[in-house]
N, C-alpha and C positions, 0 to 999 in steps of 0.2 A: 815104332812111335805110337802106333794106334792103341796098341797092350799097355804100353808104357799108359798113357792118355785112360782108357778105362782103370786101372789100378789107381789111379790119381782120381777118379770122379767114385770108385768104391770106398776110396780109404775116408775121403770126404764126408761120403753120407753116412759111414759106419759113425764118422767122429760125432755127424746130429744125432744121430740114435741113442747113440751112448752120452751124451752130453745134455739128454731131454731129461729135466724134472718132471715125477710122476707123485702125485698124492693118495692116499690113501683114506676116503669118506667111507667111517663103519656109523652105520644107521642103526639103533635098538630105539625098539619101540617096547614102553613100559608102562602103555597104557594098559586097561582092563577090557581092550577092544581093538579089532585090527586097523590098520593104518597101511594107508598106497602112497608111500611117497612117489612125487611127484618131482620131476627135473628138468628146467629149464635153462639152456645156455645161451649165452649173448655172446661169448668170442669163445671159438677153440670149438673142442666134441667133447661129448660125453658117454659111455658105452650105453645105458640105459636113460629111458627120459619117463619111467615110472615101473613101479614093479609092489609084490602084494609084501607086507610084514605085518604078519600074527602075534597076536601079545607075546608079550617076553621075548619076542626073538631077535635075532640080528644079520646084518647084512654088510655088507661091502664094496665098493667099487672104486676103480684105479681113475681118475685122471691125469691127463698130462697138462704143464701148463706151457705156455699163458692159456689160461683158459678164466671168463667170468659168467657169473648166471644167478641160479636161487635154487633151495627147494626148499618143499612146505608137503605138509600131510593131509592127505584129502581121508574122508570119515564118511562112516555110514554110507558104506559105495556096492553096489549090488550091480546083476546083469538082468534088465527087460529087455525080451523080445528080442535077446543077443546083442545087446546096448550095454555098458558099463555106463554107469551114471553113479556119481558122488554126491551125498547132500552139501555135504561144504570140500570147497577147496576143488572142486570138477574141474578138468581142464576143456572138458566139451569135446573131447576126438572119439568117444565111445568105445575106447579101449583103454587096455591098464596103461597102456603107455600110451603118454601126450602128444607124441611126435610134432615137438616144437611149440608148443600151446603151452601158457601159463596160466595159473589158476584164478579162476574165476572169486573176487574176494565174499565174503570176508574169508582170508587167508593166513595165520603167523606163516612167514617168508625168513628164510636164512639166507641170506646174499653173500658172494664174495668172489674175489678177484684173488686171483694166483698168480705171485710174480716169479719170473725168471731171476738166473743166475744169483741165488741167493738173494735176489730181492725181498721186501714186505709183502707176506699178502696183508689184504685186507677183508674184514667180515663185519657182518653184522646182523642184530634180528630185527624186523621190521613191522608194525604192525599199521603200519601206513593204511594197507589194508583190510585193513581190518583185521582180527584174531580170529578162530577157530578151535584151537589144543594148545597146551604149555609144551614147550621147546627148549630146547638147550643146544649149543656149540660148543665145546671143550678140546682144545688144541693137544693132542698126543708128540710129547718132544717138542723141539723146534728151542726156540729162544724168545724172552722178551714179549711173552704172550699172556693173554687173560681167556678165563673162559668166560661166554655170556649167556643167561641163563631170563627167559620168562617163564617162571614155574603156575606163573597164578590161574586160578579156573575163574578167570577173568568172564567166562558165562554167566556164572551163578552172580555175578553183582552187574552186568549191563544193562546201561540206561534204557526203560523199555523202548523208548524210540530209535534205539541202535540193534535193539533184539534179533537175533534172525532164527526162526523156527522150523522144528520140523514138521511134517504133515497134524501132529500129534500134540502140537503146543509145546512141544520140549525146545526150550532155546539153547543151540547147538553151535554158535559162532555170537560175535559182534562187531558190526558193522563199524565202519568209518565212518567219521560226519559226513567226510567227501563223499563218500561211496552214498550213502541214505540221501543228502540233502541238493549234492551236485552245485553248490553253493561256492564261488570264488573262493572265498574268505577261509573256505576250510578247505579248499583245494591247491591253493597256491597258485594261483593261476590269472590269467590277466592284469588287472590294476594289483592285483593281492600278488603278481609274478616273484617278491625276493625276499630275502630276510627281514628287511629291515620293515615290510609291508603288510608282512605274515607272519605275526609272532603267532604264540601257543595260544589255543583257546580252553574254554570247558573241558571240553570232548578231547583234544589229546591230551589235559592233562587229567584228564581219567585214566588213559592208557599210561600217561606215562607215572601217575604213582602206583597203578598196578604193576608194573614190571618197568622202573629207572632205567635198566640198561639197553631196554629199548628203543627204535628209533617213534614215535609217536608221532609226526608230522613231518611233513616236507623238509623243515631247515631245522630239524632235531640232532644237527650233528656232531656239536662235540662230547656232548655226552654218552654217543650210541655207534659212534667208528670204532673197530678196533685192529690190531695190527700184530704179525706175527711172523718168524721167520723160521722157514727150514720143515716145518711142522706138517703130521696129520691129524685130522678130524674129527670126534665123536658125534652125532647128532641125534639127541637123546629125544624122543616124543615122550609128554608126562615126565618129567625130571623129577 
């Protein structure tokens, strides 16, 4: 009975094993400069939660799902004193990997949630946080999917009061209103807490006619969720 009894608790966990959905995120970076993607999870694992990618090249890694989180490109990242530090997009752990830490904004953020048993996932880019670099998502197979893409050097035209610089005066990101001013109103937050309290202002609809299929504010959503089934990844830095 006891043989009998483990053959029944093996044949079980074989059936989870083999019955786990796994995705496939291939990262190219195509910028003229290298880029450390950055990975943050909120449900489930991820094998890596940062690693380095040299112009033109590419990369990949398996998740299984459920699993949700972001990544986003961290820039101009160097080591002092045996420190890794990023001028934008740092997650502050002083190594290439964040281990569990998410980026310090102004950051473009690619979010998404990975459903089970043929479910939708859902994705999105987000510059809530502000920008950084042009981005892209583009679903490999799957059904019933769109790719979404902010390709704009949304630096070269930010409002100088959203500006974010390098040691060098080069403006290398752009701030959020929330993020510069800490301001209810652009944060969505207390009296300003819902939709109906916090529509669009100035400042996200700068972001959002830079890049439409972006999420540009807190209750930016029906125009910046998007959904997909069955599908892997592309995640193109500089599109």
């Amino acid at each position: 009975m006891e043989a009998r009894r483990l053959i029944i608790i093996f044949l079980f966990l074989s059936f989870l094993v083999s019955g786990s959905q796994s995705t496939t995120f291939t990262f190219k970076n195509n910028c003229p400069y290298p880029v450390w993607p950055g990975v943050l999870t909120g449900q489930g694992s991820a094998p890596s939660t940062g690693f380095e990618l040299v112009s033109r090249a590419s990369s990949s890694i398996v998740i299984s799902a459920p699993w949700s989180g972001r990544f986003w490109g961290r820039t101009f990242c160097s080591t002092n004193s045996g420190s890794f530090k990023c001028l934008t997009g740092d997650c502050g752990s002083g190594q290439v990997a964040c281990n569990g830490a998410g980026a310090i904004p102004p950051a473009s953020l690619v979010e998404l949630t990975l459903a089970t048993n043929g479910g939708k996932d859902f994705y999105d880019i987000s510059l809530v946080d502000g920008y950084n670099l042009p981005v892209s998502i583009a679903p490999q197979g799957g059904s019933d999917c769109s790719a979404v893409s902010c390709p704009a050097n949304i630096n070269s035209v930010c409002p100088s009061e959203l500006s974010f610089t390098a040691p060098d005066g080069q403006v290398i990101g752009c701030r959020s209103a929330c993020d510069k001013f800490k301001d209810p109103k652009y944060c969505c937050t207390g009296s300003y807490g819902s939709p109906s309290t916090c529509p669009p202002t100035n400042y996200s609809m700068f972001f959002k006619n830079q890049c439409p299929q972006a999420y540009s504010y807190a209750y930016d959503d029906k125009t910046s969720t998007f959904t997909c089934t069955g599908s892997n990844y592309l995640i193109t830095f500089c599109p």
